[in-house]
DOSE-288448 format. One record per residue (C-alpha): residue in one letter; y, x, z. Coordinates in Angstrom, 1 decimal. Layout:
{"A",{Y,X,Z}}
...
//
This chain:
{"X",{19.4,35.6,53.6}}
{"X",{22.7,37.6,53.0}}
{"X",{23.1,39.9,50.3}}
{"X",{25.4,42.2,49.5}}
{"X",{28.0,41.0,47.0}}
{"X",{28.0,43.4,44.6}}
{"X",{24.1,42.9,43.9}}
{"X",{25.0,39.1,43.0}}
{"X",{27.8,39.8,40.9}}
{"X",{25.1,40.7,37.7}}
{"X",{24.5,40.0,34.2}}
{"X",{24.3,35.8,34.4}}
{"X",{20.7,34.3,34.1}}
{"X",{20.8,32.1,30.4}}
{"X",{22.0,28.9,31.2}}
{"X",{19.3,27.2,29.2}}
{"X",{16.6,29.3,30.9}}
{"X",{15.1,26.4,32.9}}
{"X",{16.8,23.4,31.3}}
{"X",{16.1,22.9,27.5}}
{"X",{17.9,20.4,25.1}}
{"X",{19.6,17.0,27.5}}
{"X",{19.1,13.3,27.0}}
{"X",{20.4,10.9,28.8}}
{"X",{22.0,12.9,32.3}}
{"X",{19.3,15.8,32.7}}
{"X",{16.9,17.7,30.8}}
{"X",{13.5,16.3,30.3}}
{"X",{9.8,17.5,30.9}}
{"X",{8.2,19.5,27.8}}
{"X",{5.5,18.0,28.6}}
{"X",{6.5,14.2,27.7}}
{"X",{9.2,12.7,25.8}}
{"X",{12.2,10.8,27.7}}
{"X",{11.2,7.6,29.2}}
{"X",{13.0,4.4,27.6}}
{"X",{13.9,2.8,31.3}}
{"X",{14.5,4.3,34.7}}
{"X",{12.0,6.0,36.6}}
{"X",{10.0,3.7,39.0}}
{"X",{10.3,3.4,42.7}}
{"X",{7.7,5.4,44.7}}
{"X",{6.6,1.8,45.9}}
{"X",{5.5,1.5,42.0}}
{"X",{4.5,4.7,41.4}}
{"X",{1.6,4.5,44.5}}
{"X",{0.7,1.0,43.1}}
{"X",{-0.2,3.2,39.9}}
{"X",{-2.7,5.6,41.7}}
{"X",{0.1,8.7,42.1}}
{"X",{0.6,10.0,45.8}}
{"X",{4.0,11.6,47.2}}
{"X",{2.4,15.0,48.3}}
{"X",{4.8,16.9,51.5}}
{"X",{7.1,19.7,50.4}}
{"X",{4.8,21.6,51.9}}
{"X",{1.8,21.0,49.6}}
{"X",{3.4,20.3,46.5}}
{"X",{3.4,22.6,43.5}}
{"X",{6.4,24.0,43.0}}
{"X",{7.9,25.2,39.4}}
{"X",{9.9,28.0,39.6}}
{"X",{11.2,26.7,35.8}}
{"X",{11.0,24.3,34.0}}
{"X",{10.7,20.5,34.8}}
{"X",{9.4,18.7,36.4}}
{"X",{10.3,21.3,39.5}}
{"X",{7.3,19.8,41.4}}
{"X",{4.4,18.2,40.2}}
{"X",{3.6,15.8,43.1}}
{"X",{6.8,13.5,44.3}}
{"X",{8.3,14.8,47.3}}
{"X",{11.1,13.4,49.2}}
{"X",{14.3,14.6,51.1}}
{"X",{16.8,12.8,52.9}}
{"X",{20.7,12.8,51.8}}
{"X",{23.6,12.0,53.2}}
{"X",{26.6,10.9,50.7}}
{"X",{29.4,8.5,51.0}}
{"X",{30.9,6.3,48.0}}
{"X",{34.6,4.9,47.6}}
{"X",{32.9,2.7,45.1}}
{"X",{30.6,1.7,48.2}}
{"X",{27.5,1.5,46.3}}
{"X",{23.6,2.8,46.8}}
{"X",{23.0,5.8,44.8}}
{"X",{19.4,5.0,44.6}}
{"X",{20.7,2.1,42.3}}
{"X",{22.4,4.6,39.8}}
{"X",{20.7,5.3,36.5}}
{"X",{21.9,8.7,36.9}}
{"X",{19.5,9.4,40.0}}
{"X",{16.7,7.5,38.7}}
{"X",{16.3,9.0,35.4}}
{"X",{16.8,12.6,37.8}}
{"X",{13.9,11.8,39.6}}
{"X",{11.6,10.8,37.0}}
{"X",{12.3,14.2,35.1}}
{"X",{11.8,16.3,38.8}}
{"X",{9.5,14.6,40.9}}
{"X",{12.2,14.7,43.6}}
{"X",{12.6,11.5,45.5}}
{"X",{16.1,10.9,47.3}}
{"X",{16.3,9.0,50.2}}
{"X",{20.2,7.8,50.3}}
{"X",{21.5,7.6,53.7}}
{"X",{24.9,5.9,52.4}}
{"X",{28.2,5.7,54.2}}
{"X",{31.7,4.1,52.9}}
{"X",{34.4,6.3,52.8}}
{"X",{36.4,4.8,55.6}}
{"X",{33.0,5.0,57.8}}
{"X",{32.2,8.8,57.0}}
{"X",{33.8,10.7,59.8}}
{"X",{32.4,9.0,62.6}}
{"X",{29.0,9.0,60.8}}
{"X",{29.0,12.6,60.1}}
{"X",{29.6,13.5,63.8}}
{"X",{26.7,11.6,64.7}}
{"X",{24.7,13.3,61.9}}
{"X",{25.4,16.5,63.5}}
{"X",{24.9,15.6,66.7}}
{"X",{21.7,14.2,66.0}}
{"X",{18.9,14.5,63.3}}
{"X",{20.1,16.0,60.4}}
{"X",{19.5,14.8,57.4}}
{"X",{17.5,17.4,54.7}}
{"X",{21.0,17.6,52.8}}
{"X",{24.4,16.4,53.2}}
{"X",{25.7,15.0,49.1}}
{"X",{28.6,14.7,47.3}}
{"X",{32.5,15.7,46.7}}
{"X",{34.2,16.7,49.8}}
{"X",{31.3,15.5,51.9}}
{"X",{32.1,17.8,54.1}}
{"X",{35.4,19.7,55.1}}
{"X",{35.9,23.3,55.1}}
{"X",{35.9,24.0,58.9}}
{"X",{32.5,21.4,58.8}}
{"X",{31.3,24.3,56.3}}
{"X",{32.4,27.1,58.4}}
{"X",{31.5,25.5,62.0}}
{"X",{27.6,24.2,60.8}}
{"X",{27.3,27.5,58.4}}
{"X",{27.9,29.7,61.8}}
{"X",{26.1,27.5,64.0}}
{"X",{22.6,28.1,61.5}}
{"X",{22.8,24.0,60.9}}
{"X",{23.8,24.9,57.2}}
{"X",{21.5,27.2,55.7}}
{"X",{23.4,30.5,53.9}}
{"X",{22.6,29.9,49.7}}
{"X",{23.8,33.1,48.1}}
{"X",{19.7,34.0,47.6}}
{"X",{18.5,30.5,46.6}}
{"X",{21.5,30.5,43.9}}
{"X",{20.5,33.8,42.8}}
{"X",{16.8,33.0,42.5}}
{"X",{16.9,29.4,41.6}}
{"X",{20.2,28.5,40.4}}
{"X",{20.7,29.8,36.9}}
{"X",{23.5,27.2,36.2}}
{"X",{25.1,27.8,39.6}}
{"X",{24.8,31.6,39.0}}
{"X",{26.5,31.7,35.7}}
{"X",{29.1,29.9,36.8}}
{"X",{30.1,32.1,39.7}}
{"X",{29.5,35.4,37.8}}
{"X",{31.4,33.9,35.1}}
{"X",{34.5,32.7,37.4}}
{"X",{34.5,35.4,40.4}}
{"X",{37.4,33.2,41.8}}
{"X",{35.5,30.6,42.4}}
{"X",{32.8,32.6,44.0}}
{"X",{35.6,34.3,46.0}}
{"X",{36.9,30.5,47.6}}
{"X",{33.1,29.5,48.4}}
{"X",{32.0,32.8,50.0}}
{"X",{33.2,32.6,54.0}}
{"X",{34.7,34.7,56.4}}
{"X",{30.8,36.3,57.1}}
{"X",{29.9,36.6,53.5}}
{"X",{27.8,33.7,52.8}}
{"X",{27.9,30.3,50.9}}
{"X",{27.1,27.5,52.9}}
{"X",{28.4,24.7,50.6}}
{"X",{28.8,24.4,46.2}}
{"X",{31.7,22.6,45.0}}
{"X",{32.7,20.1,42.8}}
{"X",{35.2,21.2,40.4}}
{"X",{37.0,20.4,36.9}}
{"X",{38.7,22.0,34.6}}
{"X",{40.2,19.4,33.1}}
{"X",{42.6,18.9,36.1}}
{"X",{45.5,19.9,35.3}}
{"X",{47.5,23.0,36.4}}
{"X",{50.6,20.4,37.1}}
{"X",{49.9,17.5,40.0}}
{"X",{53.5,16.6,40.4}}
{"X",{55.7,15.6,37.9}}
{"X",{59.6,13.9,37.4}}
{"X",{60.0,10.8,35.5}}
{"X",{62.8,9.5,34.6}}
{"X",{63.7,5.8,32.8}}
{"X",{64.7,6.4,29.4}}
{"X",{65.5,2.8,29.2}}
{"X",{68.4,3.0,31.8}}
{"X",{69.6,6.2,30.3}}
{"X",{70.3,4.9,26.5}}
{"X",{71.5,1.9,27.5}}
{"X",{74.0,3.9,29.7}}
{"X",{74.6,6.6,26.7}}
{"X",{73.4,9.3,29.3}}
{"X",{71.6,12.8,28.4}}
{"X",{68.7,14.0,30.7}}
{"X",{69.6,15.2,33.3}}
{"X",{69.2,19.1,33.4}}
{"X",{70.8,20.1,36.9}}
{"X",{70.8,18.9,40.3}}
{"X",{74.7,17.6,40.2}}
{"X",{73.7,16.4,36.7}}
{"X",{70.7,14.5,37.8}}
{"X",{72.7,13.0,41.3}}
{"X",{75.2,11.6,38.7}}
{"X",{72.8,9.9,36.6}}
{"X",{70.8,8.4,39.4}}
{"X",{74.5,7.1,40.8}}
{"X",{74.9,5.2,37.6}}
{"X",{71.4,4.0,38.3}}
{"X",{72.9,2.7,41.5}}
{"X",{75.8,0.8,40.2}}
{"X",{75.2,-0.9,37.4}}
{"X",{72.5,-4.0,36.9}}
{"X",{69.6,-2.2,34.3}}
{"X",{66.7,-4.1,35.0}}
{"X",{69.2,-7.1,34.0}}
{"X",{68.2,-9.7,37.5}}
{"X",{72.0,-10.0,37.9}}
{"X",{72.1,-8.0,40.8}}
{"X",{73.1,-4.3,41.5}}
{"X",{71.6,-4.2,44.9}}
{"X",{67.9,-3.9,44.1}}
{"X",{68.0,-0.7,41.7}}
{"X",{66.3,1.9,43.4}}
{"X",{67.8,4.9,41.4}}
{"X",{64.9,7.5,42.9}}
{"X",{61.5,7.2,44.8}}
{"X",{58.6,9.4,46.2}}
{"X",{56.0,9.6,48.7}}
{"X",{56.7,12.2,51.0}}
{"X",{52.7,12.7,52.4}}
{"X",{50.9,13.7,49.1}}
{"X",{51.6,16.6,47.0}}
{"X",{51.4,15.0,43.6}}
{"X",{54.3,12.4,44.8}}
{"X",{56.5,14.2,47.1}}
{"X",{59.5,16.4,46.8}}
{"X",{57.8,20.0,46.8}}
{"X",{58.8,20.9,43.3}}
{"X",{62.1,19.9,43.4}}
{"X",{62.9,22.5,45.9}}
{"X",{62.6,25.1,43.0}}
{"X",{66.0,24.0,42.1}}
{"X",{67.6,26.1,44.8}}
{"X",{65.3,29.0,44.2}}
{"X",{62.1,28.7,45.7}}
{"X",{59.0,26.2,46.0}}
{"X",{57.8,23.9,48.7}}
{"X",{54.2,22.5,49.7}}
{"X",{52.9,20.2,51.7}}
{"X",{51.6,22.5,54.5}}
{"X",{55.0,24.8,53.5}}
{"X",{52.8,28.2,52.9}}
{"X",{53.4,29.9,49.8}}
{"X",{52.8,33.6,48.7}}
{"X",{55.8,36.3,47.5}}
{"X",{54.2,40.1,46.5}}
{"X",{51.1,39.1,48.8}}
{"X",{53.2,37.9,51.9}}
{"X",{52.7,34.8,53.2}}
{"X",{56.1,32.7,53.8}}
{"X",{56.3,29.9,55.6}}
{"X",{59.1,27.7,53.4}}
{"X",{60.4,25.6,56.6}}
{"X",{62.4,28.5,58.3}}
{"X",{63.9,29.5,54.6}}
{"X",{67.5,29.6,53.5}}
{"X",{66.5,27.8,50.2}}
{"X",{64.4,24.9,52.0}}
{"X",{67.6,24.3,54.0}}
{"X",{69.9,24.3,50.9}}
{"X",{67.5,21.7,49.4}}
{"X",{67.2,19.9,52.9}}
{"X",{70.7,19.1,52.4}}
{"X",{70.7,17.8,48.9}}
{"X",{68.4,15.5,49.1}}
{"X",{70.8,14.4,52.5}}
{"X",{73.8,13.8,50.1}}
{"X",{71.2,11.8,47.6}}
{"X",{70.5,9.3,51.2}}
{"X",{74.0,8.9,52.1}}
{"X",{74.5,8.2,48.4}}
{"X",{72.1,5.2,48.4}}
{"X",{70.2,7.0,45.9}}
{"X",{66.8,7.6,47.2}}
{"X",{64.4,5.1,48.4}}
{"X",{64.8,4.4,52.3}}
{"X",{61.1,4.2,52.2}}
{"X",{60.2,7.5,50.7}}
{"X",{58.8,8.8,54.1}}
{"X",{57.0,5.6,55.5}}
{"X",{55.3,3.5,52.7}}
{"X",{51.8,4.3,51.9}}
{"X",{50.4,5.3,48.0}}
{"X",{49.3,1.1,47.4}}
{"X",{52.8,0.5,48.0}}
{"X",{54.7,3.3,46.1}}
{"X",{52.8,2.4,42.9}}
{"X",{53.1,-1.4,43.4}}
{"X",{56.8,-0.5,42.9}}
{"X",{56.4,1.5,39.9}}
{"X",{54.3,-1.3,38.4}}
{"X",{56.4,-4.3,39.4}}
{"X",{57.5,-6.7,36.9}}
{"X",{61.1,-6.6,38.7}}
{"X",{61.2,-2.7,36.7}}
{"X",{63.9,-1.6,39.2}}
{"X",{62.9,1.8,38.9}}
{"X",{65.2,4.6,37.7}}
{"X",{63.3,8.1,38.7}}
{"X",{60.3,9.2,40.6}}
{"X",{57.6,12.2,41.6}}
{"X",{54.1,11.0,40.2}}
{"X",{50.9,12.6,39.0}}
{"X",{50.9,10.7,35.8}}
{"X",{52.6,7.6,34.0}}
{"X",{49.5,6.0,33.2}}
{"X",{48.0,6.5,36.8}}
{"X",{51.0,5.1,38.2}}
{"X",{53.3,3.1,36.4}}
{"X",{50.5,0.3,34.8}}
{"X",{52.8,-1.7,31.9}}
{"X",{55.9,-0.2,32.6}}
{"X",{54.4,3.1,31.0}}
{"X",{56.9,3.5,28.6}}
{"X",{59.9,3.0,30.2}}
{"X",{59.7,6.9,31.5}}
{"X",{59.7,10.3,30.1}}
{"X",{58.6,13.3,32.2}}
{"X",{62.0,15.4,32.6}}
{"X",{62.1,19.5,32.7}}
{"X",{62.8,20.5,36.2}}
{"X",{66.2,20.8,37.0}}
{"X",{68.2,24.1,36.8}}
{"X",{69.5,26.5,40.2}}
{"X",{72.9,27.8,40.6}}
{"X",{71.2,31.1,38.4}}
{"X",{69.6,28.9,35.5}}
{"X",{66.2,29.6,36.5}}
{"X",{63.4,26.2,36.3}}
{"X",{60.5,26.8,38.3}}
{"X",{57.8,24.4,39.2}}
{"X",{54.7,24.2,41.5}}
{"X",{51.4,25.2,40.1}}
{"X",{47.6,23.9,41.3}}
{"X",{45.6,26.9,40.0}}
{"X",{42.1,25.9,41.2}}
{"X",{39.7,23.4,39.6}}
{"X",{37.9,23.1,42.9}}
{"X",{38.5,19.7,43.9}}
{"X",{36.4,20.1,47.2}}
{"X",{34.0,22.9,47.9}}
{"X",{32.3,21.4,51.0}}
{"X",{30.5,19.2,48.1}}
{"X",{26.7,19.9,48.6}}
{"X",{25.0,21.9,51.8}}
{"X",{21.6,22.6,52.5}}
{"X",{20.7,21.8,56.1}}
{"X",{18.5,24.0,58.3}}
{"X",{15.9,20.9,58.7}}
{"X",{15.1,20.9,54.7}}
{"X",{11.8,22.2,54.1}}
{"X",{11.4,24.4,51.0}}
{"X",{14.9,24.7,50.1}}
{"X",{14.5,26.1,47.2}}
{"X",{13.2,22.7,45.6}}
{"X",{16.9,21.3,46.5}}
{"X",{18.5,24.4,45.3}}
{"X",{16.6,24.0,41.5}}
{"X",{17.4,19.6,41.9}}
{"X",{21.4,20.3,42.7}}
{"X",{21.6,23.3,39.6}}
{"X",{21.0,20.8,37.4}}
{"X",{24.0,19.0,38.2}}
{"X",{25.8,22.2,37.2}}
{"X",{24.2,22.2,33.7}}
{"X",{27.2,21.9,31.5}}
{"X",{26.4,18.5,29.8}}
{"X",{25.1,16.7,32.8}}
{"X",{28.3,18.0,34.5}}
{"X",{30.5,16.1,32.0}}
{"X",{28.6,13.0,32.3}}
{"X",{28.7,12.5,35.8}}
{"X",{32.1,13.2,35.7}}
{"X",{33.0,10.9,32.4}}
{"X",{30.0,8.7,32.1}}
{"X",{26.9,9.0,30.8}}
{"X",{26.0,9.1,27.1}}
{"X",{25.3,6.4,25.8}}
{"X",{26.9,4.5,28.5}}
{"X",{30.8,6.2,28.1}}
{"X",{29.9,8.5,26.0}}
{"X",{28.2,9.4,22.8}}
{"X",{27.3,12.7,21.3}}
{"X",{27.8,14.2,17.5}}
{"X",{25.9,16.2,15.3}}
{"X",{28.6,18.6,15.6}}
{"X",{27.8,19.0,19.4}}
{"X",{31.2,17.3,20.3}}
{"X",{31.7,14.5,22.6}}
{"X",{33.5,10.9,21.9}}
{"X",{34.2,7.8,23.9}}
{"X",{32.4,4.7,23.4}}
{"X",{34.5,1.4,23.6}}
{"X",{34.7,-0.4,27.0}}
{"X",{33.3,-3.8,27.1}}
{"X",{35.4,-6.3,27.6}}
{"X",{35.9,-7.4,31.4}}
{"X",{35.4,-3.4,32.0}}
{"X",{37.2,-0.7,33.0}}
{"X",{37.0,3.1,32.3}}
{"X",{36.1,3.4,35.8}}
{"X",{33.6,1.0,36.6}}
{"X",{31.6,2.4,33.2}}
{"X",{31.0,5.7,35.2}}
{"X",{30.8,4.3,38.3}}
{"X",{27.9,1.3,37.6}}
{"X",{25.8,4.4,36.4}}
{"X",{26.8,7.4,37.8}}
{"X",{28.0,9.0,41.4}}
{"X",{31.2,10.1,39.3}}
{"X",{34.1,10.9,41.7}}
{"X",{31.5,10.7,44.8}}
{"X",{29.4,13.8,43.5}}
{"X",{29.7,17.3,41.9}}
{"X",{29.4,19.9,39.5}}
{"X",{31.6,22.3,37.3}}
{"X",{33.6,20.2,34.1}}
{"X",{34.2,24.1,32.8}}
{"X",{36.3,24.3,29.2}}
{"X",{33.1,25.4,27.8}}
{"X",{32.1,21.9,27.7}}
{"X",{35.4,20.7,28.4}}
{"X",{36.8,21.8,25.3}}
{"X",{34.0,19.5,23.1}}
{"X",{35.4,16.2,24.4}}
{"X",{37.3,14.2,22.3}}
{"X",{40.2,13.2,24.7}}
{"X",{40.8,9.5,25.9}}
{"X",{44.1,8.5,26.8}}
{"X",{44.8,9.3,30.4}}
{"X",{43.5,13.0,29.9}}
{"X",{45.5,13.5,26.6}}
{"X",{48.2,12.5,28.8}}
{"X",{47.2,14.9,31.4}}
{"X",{46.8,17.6,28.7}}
{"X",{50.5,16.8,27.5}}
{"X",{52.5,17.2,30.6}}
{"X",{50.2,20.1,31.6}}
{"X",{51.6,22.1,28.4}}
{"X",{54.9,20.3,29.3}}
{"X",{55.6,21.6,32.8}}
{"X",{53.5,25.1,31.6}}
{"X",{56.7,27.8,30.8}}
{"X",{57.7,26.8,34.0}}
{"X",{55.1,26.6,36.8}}
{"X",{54.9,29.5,39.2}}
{"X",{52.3,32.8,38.8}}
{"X",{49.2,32.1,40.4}}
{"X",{49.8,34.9,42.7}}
{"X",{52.3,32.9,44.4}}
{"X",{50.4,30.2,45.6}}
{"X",{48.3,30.4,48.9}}
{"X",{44.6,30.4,48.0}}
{"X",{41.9,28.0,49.0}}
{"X",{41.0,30.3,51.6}}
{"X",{38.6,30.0,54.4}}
{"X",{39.1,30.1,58.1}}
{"X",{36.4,31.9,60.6}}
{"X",{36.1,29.2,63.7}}
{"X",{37.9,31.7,65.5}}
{"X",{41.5,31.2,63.5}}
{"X",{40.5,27.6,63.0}}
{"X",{41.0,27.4,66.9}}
{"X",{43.8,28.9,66.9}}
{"X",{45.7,27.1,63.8}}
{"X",{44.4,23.6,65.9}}
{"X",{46.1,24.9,68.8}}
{"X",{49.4,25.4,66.8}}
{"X",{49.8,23.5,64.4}}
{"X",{49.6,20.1,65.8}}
{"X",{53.0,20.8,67.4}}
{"X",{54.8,23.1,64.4}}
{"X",{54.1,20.7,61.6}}
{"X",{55.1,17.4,64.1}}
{"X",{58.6,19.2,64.8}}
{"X",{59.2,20.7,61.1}}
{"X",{58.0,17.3,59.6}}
{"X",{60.3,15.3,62.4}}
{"X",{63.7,17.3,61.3}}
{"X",{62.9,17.4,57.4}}
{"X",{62.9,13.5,57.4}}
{"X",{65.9,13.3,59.9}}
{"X",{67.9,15.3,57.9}}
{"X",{67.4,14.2,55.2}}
{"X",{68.1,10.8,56.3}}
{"X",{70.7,11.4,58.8}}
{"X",{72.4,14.7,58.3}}
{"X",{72.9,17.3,61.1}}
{"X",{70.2,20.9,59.5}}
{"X",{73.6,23.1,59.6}}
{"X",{74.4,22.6,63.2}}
{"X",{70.7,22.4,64.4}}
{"X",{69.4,25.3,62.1}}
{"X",{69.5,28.2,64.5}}
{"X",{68.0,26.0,67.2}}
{"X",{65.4,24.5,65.3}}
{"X",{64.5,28.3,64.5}}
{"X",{64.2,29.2,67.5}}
{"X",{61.8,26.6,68.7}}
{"X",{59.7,27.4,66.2}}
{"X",{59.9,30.9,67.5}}
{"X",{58.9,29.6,71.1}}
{"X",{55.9,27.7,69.4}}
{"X",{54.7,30.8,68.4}}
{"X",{55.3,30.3,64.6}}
{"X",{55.0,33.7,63.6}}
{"X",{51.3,33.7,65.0}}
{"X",{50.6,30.5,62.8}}
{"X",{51.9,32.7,59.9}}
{"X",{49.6,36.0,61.1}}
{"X",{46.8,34.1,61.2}}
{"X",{47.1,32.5,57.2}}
{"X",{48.4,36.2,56.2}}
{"X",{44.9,37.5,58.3}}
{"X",{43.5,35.0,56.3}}
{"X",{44.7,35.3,53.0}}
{"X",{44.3,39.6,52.9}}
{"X",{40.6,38.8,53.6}}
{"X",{40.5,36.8,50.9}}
{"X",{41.7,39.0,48.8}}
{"X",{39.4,41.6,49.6}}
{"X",{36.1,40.1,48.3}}
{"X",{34.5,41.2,45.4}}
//
């Protein structure tokens, strides 16, 4: 079912082709107006005198809706954080009263998912595996190669008008779904109303005026500031023991201390692969990771970061930001309303701080993609393309934005002007739980594009997002210099497993005992050339193998 790439990079299909005007979360039938209520069950349905027909039999509309005229049914497997039925969801009833397409929700919990999906694919597959990150990219690279997950560059082309715009629109994003053969196996679930920025500084500007200090602007600037932190009682307990002048969380990439290694001339991340005039460097065996190394040493011996910062979990690091105690001077987060709760305005967001030559650089997050293994068609699915017309509508701008902000009428509400506003939350409610009671939200997929993007009226947390975005922007890093969401072929994926295990448990083993207890300048040349005798510069062949492939699609 491969084609050649050039032949589906064409003129995009009209997004309204098959869709017409929305209501509610998809388009409705032209031949009926919108029900008032949710579609019934199939149970109620037969009770009525309608029969489910097979997938084989039923008629199938290549447009318009309903895409079949006789129910059919296919089997999904999804998982929710929210740990709820998505056959319970307004969003999926309402979808199968306007296609005919009946769902059956083979539902796992997040924490149960893994072991689930093994057994999945090592038994009867379901017709479809559903929803955000449902499946990992070696999953999508593995199955894909193994014929379990069906290639769907020709169903997109044929079927998919919303899918198809949005890849001939954004060839990036067809570039980081197409793998290593030169197929899609998997569509994503992206947003671009994520912001370009994950990780952020915040500093308390209540400690700071009530010390008379400036913002910091350098790194000796900033290890003053947090030493006043240290001595003095600011959150006024009568103690000046139980300030903690900085904290992070070393594990994710919105909360560690990536960025902050820009002060001393170059980047970190967490998997320490970055990009410089299309070479990949590995940051770990750099002379600027090792001047920042020992920084952040002198910030330990100094009392001045948290002792925890490399063992306590994301539930704990927050619970710290939010405590009523406000102990709290400075800290890595994604956002202050995401983290801080009611001590939200204590904090500004601070520039980073300045190297030795005056430059401010930061880490950028270039793709929207959240997940791409996000929706896969599985080689027991009969009449594929059925699926392929259900999931486009999920890509249809409007129905994108609800599942990922609510659903009109439930979150949101539409103008005349064709722009998009919030409705209150009822009281006992939160944002969240809105979405979530009637949509898959976070657990599903689609593309939140600035096409639609730009008609919402912003709530709080994303004018937030939006603020500290433009913030951090003069100083975030080119594009070009941050390693792509590529894919592996099995092959490499082998290989990295074989490798990596051991590199990042030694690199990660010295950065936190370093920075805790000293030592990088005497152990540098040795800890180089272990890495050399765990074959490091293999690791880094095969992500520079990987990354010039990448950059060779069309």
């Amino acid at each position: 079912m491969k084609r050649n790439r050039k032949q589906l990079i064409c003129t995009a299909l009209s997004v309204t082709m098959a869709l017409g005007a929305l209501s509610a979360c998809v388009p409705q039938k032209t031949s009926q107006p919108p029900a008032a209520t949710a579609a019934p069950s199939s149970h109620a349905a037969a009770a009525e005198g309608q029969t489910e027909a097979s997938q084989e039999t039923a008629a199938f509309n290549e447009t318009g809706l309903p895409i079949v005229n006789q129910t059919v049914t296919y089997e999904m497997a999804a998982k929710s954080r929210h740990n709820k039925n998505f056959a319970e969801l307004e969003f999926f009833q309402k979808l199968e009263e306007e296609t005919n397409i009946h769902i059956e929700w083979n539902m796992s919990s997040e924490d149960g998912w893994k072991e689930k999906k093994g057994l999945l694919f090592a038994g009867e597959l379901p017709d479809a595996f559903y929803g955000q990150g449902i499946l990992s990219d070696v999953d999508v690279i593995k199955y894909g190669s193994q014929g379990m997950l069906i290639p769907l560059n020709d169903l997109i082309e044929q079927y998919a008008p919303n899918v198809k715009h949005l890849l001939d629109t954004n060839p990036e994003y067809r570039k980081q779904l197409t793998a290593p053969d030169g197929n899609i196996y998997s569509l994503p679930s992206l947003t671009e109303l994520s912001p370009t920025t994950h990780d952020k500084l915040f500093i308390n500007k209540i400690w700071l005026e009530k010390l008379g200090l400036e913002i910091p602007e350098t790194p000796d600037e900033f290890r003053d500031v947090l030493i006043a932190f240290r001595d003095n009682d600011l959150n006024g307990d009568g103690r000046t023991d139980d300030e903690i002048p900085f904290t992070f969380l070393y594990s994710r990439k919105e909360n560690g201390l990536f960025s902050l290694f820009g002060s001393f001339g170059q980047l970190d991340q967490l998997n320490h692969f970055i990009v410089k005039d299309d070479k990949v460097l590995y940051t770990a065996v750099t002379e600027p990771y090792k001047e920042a190394i020992e920084y952040f040493h002198d910030l330990y011996t100094k009392q001045l970061i948290d002792k925890e910062g490399f063992t306590h979990d994301f539930n704990i690091f927050t619970a710290k930001l939010k405590a009523p105690e406000k102990n709290i001077g400075s800290f890595m987060a994604w956002s202050l309303a995401s983290s801080t709760g009611n001590n939200k305005d204590d904090f500004i967001a601070i520039a980073p701080l300045k190297g030795k030559d005056g430059k401010q650089i930061w880490n950028t997050y270039v793709s929207a993609i959240n997940a791409k293994g996000s929706f896969a068609i599985t080689n027991k699915a009969q009449n594929p393309e059925i699926l392929m017309r259900w999931i486009d509508l999920h890509f249809h701008p409007e129905t994108s934005l609800q599942i990922d902000q609510g659903l009109l009428g439930r979150t949101l509400e539409k103008s005349s002007d064709g722009t998009y506003h919030y409705l209150p939350v009822p009281e006992g409610k939160t944002f969240t739980e809105m979405i979530h009671d009637y949509s898959p939200g976070v657990n599903s997929l689609g593309a939140v594009t600035m096409e639609i993007a730009s008609k919402l009226e912003l709530n709080a947390n994303l004018q937030e997002r939006k603020e500290l975005d433009e913030f951090y922007a003069p100083y975030n890093v080119p594009a070009e210099e941050v390693f792509p969401g590529v894919y592996f072929t099995m092959e490499e994926v082998d290989e990295i497993s074989a490798l990596e295990t051991d590199i990042n448990a030694y690199v990660d083993q010295c950065y936190a005992n370093w920075i805790v207890n000293g030592g990088i300048e005497s152990e540098w040349d040795e800890y180089l050339k272990k890495l050399e005798q765990m074959h490091l510069q293999d690791y880094i062949d095969i992500y520079q193998t990987a990354y010039d492939r990448y950059q060779s699609i069309e």
